[in-house]
TISE-420461 format. One record per residue (C-alpha): x, y, z; residue number from 0; residue in one letter. Coordinates in steps of 0.02 Angstrom, whole numbers, plus 50000, padded with zeros to 5 digits. Each point is the difference from the previous one (the first is absolute). Layout:
{u=X	v=Y	w=Z	num=NUM	residuo=A}
...
//
This chain:
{u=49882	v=50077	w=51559	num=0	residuo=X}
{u=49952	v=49833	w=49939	num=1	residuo=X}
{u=50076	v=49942	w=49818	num=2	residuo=X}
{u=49931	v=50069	w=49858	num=3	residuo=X}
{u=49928	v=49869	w=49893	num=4	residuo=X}
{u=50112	v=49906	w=49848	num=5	residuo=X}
{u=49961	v=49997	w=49829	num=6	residuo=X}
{u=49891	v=49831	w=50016	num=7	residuo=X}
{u=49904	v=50073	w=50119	num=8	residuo=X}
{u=49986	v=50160	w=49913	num=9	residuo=X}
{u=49943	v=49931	w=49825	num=10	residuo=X}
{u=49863	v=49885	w=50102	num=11	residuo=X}
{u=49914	v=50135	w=50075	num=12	residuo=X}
{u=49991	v=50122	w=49841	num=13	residuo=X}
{u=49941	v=49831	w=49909	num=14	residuo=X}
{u=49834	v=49995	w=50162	num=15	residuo=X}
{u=49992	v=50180	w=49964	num=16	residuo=X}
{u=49973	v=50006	w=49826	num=17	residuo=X}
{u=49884	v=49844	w=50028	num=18	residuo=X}
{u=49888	v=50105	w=50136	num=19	residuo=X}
{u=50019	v=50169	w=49863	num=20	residuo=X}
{u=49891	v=49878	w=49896	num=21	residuo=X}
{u=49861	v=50029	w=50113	num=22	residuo=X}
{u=50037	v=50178	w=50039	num=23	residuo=X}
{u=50011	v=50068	w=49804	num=24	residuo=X}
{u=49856	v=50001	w=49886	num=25	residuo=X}
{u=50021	v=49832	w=49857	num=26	residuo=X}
{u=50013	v=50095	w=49838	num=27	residuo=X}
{u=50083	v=49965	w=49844	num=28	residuo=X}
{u=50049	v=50096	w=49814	num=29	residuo=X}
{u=49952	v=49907	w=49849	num=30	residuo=X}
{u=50141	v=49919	w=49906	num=31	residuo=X}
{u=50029	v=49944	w=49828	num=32	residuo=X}
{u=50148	v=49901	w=49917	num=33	residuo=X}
{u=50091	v=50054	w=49844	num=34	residuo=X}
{u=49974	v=49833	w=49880	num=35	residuo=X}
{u=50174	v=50059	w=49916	num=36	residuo=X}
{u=50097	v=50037	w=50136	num=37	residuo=X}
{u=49906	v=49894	w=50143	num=38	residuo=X}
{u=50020	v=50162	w=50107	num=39	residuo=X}
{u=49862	v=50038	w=50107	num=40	residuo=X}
{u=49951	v=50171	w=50018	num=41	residuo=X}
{u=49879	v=50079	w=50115	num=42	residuo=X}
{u=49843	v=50115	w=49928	num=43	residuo=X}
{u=50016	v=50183	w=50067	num=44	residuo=X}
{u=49844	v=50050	w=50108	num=45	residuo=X}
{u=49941	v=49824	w=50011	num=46	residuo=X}
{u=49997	v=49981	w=50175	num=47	residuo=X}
{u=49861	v=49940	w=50111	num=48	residuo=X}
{u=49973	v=49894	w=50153	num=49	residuo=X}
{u=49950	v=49857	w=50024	num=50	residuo=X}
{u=49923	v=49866	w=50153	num=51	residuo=X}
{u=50134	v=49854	w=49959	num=52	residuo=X}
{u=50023	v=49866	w=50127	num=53	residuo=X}
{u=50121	v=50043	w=50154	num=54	residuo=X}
{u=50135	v=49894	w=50028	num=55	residuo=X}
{u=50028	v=49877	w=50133	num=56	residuo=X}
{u=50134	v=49974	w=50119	num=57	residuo=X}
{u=50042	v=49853	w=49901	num=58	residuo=X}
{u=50008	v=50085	w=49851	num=59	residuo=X}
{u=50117	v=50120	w=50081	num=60	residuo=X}
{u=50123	v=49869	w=50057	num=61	residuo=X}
{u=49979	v=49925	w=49836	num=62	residuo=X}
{u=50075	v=50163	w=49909	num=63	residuo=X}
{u=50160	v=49953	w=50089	num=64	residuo=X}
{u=50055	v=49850	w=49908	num=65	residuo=X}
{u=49919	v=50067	w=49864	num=66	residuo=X}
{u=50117	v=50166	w=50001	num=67	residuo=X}
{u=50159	v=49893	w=50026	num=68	residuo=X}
{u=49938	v=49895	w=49828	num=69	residuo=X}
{u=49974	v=50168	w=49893	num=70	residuo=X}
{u=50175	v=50081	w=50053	num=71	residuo=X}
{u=50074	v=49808	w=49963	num=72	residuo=X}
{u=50117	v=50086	w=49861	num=73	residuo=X}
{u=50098	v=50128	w=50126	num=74	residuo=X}
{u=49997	v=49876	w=50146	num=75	residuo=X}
{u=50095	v=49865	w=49888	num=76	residuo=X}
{u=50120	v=50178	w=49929	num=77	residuo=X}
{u=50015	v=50043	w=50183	num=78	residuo=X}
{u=50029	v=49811	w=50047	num=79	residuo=X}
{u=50150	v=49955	w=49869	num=80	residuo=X}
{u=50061	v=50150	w=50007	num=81	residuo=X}
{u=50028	v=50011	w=50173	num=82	residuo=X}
{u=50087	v=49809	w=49985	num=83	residuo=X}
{u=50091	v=50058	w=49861	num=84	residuo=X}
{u=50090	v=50136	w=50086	num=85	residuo=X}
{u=50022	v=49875	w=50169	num=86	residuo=X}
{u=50088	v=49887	w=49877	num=87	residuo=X}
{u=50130	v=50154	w=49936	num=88	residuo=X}
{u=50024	v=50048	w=50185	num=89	residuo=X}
{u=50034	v=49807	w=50044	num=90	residuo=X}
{u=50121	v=49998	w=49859	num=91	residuo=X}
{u=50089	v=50150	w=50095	num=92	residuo=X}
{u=49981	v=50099	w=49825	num=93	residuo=X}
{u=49883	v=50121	w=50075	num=94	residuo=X}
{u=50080	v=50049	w=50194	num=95	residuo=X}
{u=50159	v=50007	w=49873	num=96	residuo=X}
{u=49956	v=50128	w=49884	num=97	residuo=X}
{u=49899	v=50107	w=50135	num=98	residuo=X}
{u=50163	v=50003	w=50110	num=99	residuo=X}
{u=50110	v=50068	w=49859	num=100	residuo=X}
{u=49860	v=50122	w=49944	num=101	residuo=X}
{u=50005	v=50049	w=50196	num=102	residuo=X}
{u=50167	v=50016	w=49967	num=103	residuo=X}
{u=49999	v=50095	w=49862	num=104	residuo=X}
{u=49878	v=50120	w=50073	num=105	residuo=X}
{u=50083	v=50009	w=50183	num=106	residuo=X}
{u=49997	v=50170	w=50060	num=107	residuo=X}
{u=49891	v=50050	w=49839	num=108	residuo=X}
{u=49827	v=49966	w=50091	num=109	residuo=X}
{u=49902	v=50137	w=49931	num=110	residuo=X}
{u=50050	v=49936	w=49831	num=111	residuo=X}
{u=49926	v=49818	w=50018	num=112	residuo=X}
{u=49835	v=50081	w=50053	num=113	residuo=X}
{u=49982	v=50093	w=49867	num=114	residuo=X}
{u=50061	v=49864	w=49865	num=115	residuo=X}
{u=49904	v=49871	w=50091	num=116	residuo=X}
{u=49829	v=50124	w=50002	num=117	residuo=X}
{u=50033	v=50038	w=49788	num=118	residuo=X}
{u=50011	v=49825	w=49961	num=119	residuo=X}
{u=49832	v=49959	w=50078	num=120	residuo=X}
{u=49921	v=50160	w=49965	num=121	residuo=X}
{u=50048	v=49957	w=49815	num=122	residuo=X}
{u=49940	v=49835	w=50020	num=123	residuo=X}
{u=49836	v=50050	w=50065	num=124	residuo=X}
{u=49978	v=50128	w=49850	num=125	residuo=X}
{u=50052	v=49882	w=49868	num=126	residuo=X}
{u=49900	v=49822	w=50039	num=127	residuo=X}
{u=49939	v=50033	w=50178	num=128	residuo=X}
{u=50090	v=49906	w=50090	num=129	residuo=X}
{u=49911	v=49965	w=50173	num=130	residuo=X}
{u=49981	v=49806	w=50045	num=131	residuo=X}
{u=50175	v=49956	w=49969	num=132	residuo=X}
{u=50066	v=50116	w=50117	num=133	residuo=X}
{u=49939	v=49870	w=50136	num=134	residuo=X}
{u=50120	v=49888	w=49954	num=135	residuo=X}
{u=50135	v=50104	w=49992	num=136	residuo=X}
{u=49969	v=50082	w=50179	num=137	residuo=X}
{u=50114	v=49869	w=50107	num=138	residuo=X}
{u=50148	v=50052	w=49901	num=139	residuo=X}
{u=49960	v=50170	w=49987	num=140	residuo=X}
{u=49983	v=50014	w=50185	num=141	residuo=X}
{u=50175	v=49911	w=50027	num=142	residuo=X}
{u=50063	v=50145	w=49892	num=143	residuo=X}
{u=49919	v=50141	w=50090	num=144	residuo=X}
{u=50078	v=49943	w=50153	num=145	residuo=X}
{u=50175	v=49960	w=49935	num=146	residuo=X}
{u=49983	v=50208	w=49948	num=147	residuo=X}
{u=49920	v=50061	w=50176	num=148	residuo=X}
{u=49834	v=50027	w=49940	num=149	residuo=X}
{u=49834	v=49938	w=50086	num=150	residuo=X}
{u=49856	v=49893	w=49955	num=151	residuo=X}
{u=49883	v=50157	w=49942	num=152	residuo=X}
{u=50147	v=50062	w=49896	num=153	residuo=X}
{u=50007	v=49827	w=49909	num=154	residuo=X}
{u=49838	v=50001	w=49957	num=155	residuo=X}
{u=49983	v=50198	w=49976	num=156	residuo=X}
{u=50142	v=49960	w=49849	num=157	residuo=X}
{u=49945	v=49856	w=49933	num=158	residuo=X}
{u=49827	v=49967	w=50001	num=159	residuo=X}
{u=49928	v=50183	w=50022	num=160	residuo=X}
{u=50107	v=50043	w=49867	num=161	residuo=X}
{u=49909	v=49881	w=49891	num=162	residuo=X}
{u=49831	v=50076	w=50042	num=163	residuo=X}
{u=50081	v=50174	w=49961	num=164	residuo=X}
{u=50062	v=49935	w=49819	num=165	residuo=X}
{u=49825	v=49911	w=49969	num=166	residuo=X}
{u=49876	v=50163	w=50048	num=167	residuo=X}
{u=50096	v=50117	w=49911	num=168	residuo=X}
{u=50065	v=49875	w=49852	num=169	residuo=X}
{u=49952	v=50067	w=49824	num=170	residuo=X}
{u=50015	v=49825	w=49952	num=171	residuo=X}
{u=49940	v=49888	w=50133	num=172	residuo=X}
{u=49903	v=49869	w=49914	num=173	residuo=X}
{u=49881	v=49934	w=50132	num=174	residuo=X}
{u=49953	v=50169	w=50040	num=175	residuo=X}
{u=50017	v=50156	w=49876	num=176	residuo=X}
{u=50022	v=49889	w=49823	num=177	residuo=X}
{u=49832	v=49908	w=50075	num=178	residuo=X}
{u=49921	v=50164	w=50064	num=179	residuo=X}
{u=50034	v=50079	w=49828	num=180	residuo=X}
{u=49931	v=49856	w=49881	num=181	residuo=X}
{u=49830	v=50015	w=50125	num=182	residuo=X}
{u=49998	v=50177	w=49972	num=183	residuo=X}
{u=50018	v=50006	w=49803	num=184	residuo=X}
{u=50179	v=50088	w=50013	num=185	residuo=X}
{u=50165	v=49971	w=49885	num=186	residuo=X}
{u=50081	v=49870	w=50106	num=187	residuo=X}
{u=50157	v=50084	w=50093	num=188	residuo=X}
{u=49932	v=50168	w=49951	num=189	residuo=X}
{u=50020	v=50148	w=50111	num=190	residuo=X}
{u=50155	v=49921	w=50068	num=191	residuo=X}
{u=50095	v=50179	w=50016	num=192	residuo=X}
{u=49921	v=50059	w=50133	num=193	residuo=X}
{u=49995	v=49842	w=50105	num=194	residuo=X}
{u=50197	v=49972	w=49973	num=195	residuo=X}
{u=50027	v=50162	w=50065	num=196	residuo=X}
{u=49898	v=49977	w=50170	num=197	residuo=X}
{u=50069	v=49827	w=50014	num=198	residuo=X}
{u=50180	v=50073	w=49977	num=199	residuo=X}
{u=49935	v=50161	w=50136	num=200	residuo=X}
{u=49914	v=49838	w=50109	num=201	residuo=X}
{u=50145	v=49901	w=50001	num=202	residuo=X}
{u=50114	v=50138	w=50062	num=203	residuo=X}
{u=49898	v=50064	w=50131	num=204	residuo=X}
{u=49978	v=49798	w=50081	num=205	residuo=X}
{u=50168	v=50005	w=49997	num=206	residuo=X}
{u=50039	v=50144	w=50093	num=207	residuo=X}
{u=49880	v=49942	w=50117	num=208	residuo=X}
{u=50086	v=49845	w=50017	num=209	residuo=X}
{u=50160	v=50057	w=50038	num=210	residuo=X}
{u=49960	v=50107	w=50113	num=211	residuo=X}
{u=49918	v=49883	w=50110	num=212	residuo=X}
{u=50135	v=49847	w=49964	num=213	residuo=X}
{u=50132	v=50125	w=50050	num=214	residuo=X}
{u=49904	v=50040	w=50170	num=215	residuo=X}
{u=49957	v=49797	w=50027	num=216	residuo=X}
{u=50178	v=49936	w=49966	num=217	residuo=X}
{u=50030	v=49834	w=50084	num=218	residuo=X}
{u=50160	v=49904	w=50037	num=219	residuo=X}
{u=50074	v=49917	w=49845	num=220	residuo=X}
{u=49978	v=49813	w=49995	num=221	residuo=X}
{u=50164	v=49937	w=49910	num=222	residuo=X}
{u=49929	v=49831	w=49873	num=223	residuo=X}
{u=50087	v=49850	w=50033	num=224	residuo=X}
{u=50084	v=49974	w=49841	num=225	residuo=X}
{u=50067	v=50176	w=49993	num=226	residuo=X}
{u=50193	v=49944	w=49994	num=227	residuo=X}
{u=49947	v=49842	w=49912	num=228	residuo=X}
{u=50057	v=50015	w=49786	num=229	residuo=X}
{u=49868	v=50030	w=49874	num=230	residuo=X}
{u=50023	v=49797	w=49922	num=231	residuo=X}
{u=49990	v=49968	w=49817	num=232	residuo=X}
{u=49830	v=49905	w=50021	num=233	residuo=X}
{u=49945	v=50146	w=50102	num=234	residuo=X}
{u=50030	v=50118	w=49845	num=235	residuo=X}
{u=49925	v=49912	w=49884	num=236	residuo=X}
{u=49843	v=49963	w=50112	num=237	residuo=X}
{u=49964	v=50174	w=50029	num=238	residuo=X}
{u=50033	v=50030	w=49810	num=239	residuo=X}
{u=49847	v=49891	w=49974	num=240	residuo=X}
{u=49893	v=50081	w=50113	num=241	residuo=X}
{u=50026	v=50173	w=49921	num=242	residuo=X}
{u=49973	v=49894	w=49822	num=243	residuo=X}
{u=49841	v=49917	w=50059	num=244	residuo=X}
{u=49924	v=50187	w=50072	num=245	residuo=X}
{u=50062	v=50051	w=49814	num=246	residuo=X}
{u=49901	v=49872	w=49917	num=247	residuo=X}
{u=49851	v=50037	w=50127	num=248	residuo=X}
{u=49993	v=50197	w=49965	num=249	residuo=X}
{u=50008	v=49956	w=49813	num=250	residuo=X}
{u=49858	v=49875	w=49997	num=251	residuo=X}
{u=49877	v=50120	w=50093	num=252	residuo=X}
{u=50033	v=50141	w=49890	num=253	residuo=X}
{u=50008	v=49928	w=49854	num=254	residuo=X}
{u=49919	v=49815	w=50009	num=255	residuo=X}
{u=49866	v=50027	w=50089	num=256	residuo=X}
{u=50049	v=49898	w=50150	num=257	residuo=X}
{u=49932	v=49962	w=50172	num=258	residuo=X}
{u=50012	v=49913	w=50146	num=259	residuo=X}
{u=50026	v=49835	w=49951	num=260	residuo=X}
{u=50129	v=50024	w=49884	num=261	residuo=X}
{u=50107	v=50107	w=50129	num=262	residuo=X}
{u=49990	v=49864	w=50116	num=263	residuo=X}
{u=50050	v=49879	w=49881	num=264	residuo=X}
{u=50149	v=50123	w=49974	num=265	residuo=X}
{u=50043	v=50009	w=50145	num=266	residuo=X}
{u=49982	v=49800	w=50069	num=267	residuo=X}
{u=50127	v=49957	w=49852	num=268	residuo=X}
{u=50100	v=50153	w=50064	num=269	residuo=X}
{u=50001	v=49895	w=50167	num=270	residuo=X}
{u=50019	v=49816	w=49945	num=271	residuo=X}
{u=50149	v=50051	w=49877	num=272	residuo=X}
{u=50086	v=50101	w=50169	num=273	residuo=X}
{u=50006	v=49850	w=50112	num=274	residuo=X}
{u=50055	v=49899	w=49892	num=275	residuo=X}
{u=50149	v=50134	w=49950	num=276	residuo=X}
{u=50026	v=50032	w=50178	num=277	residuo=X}
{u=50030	v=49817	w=50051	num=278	residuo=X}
{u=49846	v=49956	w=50091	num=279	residuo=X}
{u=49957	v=49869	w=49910	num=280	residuo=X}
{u=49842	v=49931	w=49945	num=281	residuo=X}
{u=49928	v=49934	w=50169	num=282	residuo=X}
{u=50073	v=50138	w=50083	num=283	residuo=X}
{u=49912	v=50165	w=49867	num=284	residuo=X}
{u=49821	v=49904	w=50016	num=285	residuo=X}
{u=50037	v=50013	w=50191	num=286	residuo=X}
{u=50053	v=50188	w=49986	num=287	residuo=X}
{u=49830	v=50019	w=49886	num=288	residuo=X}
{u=49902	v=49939	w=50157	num=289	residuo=X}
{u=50079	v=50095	w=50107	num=290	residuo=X}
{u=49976	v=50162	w=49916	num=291	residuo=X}
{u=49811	v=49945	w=49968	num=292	residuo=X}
{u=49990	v=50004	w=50211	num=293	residuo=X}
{u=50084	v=50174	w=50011	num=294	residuo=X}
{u=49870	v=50085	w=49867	num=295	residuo=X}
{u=49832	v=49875	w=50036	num=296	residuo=X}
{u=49925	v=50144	w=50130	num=297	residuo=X}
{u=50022	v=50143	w=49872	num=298	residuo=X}
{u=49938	v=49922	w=49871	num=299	residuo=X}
{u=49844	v=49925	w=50092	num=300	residuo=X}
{u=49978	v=50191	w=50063	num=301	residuo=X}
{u=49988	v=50047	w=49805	num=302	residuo=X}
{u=49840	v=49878	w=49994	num=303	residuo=X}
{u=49946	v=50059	w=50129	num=304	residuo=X}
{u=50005	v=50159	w=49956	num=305	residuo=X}
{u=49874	v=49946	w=49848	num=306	residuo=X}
{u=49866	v=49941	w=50091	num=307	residuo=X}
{u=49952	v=50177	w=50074	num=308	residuo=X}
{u=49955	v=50040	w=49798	num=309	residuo=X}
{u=49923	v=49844	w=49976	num=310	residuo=X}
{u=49885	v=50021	w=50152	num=311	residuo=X}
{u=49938	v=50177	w=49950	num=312	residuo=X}
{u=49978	v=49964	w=49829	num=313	residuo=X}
{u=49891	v=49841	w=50045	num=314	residuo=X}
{u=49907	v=50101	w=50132	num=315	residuo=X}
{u=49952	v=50110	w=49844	num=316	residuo=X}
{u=50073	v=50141	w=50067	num=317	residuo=X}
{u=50163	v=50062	w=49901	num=318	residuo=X}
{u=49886	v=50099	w=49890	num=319	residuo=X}
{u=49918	v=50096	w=50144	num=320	residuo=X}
{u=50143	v=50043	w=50052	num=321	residuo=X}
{u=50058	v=50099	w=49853	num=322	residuo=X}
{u=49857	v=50064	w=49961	num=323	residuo=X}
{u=49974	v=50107	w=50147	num=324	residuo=X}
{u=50208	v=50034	w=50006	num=325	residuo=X}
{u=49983	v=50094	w=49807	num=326	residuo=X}
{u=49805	v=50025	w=49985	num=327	residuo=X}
{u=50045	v=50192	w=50098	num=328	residuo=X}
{u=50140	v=50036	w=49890	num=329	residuo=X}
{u=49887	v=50080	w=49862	num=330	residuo=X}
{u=49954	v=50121	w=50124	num=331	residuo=X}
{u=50165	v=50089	w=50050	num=332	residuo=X}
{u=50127	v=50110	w=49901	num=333	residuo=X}
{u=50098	v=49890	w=49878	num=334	residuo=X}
{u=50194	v=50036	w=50090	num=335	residuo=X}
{u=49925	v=49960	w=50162	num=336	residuo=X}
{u=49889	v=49857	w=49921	num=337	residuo=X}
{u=50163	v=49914	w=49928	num=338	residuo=X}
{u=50087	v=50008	w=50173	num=339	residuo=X}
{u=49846	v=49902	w=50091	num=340	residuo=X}
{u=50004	v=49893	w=49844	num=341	residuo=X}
{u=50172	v=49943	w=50059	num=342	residuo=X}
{u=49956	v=49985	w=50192	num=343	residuo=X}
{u=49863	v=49885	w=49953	num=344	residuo=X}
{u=50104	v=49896	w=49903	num=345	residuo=X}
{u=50092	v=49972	w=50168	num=346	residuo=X}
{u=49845	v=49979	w=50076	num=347	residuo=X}
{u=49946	v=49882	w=49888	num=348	residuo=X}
{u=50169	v=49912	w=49972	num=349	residuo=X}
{u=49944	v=49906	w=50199	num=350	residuo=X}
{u=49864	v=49893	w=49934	num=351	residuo=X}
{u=50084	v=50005	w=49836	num=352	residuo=X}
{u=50196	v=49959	w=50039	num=353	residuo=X}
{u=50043	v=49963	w=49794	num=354	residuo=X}
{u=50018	v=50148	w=49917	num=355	residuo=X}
{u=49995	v=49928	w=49842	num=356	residuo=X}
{u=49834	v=49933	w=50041	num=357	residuo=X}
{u=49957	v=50167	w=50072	num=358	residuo=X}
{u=50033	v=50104	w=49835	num=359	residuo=X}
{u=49885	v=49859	w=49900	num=360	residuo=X}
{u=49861	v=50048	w=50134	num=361	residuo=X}
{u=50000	v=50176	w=50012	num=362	residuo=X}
{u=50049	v=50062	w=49824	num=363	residuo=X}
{u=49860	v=49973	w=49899	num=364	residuo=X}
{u=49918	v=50072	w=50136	num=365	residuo=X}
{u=50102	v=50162	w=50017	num=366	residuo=X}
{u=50050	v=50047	w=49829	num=367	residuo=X}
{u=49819	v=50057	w=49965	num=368	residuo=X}
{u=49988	v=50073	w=50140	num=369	residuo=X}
{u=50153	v=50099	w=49974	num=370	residuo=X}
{u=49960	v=50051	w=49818	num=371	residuo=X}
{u=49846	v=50072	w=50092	num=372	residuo=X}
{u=50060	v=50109	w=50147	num=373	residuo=X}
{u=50141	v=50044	w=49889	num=374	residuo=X}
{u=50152	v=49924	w=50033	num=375	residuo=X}
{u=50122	v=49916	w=49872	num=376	residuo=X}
{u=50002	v=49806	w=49981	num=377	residuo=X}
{u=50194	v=50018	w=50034	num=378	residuo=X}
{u=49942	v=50071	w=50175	num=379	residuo=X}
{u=49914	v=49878	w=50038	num=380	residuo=X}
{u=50115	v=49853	w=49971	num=381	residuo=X}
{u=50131	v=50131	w=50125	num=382	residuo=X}
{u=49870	v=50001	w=50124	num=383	residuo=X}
{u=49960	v=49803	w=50002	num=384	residuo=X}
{u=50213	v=49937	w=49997	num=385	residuo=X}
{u=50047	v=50119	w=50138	num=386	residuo=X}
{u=49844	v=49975	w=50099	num=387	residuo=X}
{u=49987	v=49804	w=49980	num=388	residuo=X}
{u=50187	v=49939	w=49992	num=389	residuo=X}
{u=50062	v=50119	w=50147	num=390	residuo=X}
{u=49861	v=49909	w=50084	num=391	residuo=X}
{u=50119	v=49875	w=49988	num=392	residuo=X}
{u=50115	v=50072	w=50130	num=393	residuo=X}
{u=49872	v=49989	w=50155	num=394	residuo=X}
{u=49836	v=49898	w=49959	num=395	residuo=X}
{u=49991	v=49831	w=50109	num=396	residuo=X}
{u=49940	v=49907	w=49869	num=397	residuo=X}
{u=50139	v=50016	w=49866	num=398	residuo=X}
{u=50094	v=49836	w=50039	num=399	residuo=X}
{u=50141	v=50048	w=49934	num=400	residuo=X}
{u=50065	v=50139	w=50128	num=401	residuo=X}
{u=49920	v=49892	w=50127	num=402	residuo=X}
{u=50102	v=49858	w=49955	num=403	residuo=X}
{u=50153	v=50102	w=49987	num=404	residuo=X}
{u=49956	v=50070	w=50195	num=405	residuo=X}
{u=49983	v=49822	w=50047	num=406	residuo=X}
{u=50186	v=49963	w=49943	num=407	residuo=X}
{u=50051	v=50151	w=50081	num=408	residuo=X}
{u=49932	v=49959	w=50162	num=409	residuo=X}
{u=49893	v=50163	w=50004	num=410	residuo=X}
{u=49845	v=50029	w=50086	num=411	residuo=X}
{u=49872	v=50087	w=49888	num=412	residuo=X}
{u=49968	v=50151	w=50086	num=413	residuo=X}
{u=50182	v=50023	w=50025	num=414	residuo=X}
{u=50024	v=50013	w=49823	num=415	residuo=X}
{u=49865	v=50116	w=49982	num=416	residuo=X}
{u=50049	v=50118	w=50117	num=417	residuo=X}
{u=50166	v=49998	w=49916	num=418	residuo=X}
{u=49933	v=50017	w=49810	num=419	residuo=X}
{u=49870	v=50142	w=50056	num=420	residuo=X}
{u=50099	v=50153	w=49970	num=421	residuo=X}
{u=50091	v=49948	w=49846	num=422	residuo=X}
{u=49837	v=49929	w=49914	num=423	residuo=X}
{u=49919	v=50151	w=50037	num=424	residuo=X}
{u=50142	v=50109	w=49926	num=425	residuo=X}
{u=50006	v=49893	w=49839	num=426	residuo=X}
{u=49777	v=50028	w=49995	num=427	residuo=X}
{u=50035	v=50173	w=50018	num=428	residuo=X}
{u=50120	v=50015	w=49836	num=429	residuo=X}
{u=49872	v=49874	w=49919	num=430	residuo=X}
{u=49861	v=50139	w=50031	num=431	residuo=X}
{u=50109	v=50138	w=49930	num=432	residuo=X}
{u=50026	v=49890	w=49847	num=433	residuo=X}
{u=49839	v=49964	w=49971	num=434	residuo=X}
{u=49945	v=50184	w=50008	num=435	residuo=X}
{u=50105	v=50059	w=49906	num=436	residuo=X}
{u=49943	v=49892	w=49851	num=437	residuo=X}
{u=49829	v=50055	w=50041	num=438	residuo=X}
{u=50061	v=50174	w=49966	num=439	residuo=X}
{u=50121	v=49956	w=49836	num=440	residuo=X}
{u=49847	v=49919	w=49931	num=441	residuo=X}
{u=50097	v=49831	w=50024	num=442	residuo=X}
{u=49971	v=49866	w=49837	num=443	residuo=X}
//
């Protein structure tokens, strides 16, 4: 059987597809208009119609690739300085210190690291929605899934599809629900009962299924070279930094309104102050910088890549087609089983459309009328679109992110779907239970 394709390869040939789909699909487009307090644009319920727009050209494809990398600048730069940042703390020894006395620590306690490891990013993925960083972190996270005899998939499986877990069924996530919510006219954070309990209910079943198959896949321990080596003063107070400078981070996107930019700037001083703690010197941190830059340039170029699949659709004029004739039927059906297609669309949708942020903005003006007219609750709605769109997140091609992180890995694509299949669909299933049963308690 000849190789399955890599990421690269992968992310071209969706990018052709989605340039040919402009052909394929019928141009259309929803009328927009812009909030002159806010500077929100919002699109105008039943406004749809199509239109005979110019097709692009095969230039204009190719084009859409440096022009994707430019509009996801922000997280390659996070994804960029973070990634040197944390090469610096592991050149410093800090980092392959503190992991081998937390292996240590945990040694013969396996079960317990997976499921600390899985609440910390399932909590980070409910609280700010933490995604992109976890690219950076993967090299060190795979040294410490080894050093405890667990695979590649169980790595990730903790880490990463933990954070997708936290973010879909996160009463607070605030690039999905807190945006969902403000396009859908609802109390901000309101309705959060229900989705704590089936992120709690969520996060317990993932991690059953997660033991169970880490404890069938076991592989032979890989001992980390520094595990007889001290934990050094410098070391300490390195690492003590590092859980500072994630404690400044969390704070400033809660409460300050932060982004990118000023994460990475967090993080860079984060990784200038280490080397120079750990003795490497001025010549010798820049050096370290560079060298992390090399180790993260691929995943972050696969994030802009990533964002020229969007870009092409939405220049071929047909984004708007596309959801049209996804939601257009759901007037038709029973409200329960109208809310659970609501949410497979989103998935549907969240290929062309990998940002979920950007997906709520889309389709909520569109579907809260619709809702208030085939009878189901606002609150519903916002259910259907953050488990439907950000589980996307777990298998679509064209989220960067989890491409990025499979890159890293040195995972094919299919591989990883084959191995996220039954899990994913488990999780859908509970979703789809959820989400009826707020159609039948009237959910609001």
């Amino acid at each position: 059987m000849s190789k399955f394709p890599n990421a690269f390869v992968v992310i071209i040939a969706v990018i052709l597809l989605a340039w040919i789909l402009t052909y394929l699909v019928p141009q259309g487009e929803y009328q927009r208009i812009t909030n002159p307090e806010t500077g929100i644009t919002q699109v105008v319920n039943k406004s749809y119609a199509q239109i005979d727009a110019k097709h692009l050209s095969a230039f204009d494809m190719f084009l859409a690739i440096p022009r994707g990398i430019i509009g996801r600048a922000d997280v390659i730069v996070l994804i960029l300085l973070l990634g040197g940042c944390f090469y610096i703390i592991e050149k410093t020894g800090a980092m392959s210190h503190g992991l081998s006395k937390l292996v240590g620590v945990l040694r013969g306690k396996e079960v317990l690291a997976l499921v600390i490891v899985s609440a910390i990013f399932t909590a980070a993925g409910a609280a700010i929605g933490l995604q992109e960083e976890v690219i950076a972190m993967m090299p060190m996270l795979l040294i410490f899934g080894k050093s405890l005899g667990y695979d590649r998939y169980s790595t990730i499986y903790m880490s990463y599809g933990s954070t997708v877990i936290g973010s879909s069924f996160s009463p607070s996530n605030p690039f999905a629900v807190i945006i969902a919510q403000k396009e859908a006219g609802l109390p901000l954070l309101s309705g959060s009962e229900l989705r704590l309990i089936f992120l709690i209910i969520a996060f317990i079943v993932w991690l059953i299924y997660l033991i169970n198959y880490s404890n069938k896949n076991r592989t032979e321990k890989v001992e980390m070279a520094s595990a007889n080596e001290p934990l050094t003063i410098r070391s300490k107070i390195i690492l003590l930094l590092m859980c500072i400078t994630f404690g400044i981070v969390i704070y400033g996107l809660l409460q300050l309104d932060w982004g990118f930019n000023e994460m990475s700037a967090s993080f860079f001083v984060l990784g200038l102050v280490s080397g120079l703690i750990g003795k490497l010197g001025v010549n010798g941190t820049g050096e370290a910088y560079i060298s992390g830059f090399k180790e993260m340039i691929f995943a972050a170029m696969i994030i802009g890549f990533a964002n020229s699949i969007s870009l092409v659709l939405k220049d071929g004029m047909i984004i708007d087609s596309i959801v049209h004739v996804l939601f257009g039927p759901l007037q038709y059906l029973p409200p329960a089983f109208s809310a659970v297609i609501m949410m497979l669309s989103h998935s549907v949708l969240h290929f062309p459309l990998p940002s979920y942020s950007g997906q709520a903005i889309l389709t909520m003006p569109i579907l809260v009328p619709l809702s208030d007219l085939i009878g189901l609750t606002r609150q519903t709605c916002v259910l259907a679109y953050q488990y439907g769109a950000v589980m996307g997140d777990m298998f679509v091609p064209t989220n960067g992110a989890m491409m990025a992180v499979l890159a890293i890995s040195n995972i094919s694509y299919n591989k990883w779907l084959k191995f996220i299949f039954k899990p994913t669909l488990l999780i859908m299933l509970l979703a789809a239970v959820s989400i009826i049963i707020s159609v039948v308690i009237g959910y609001s």
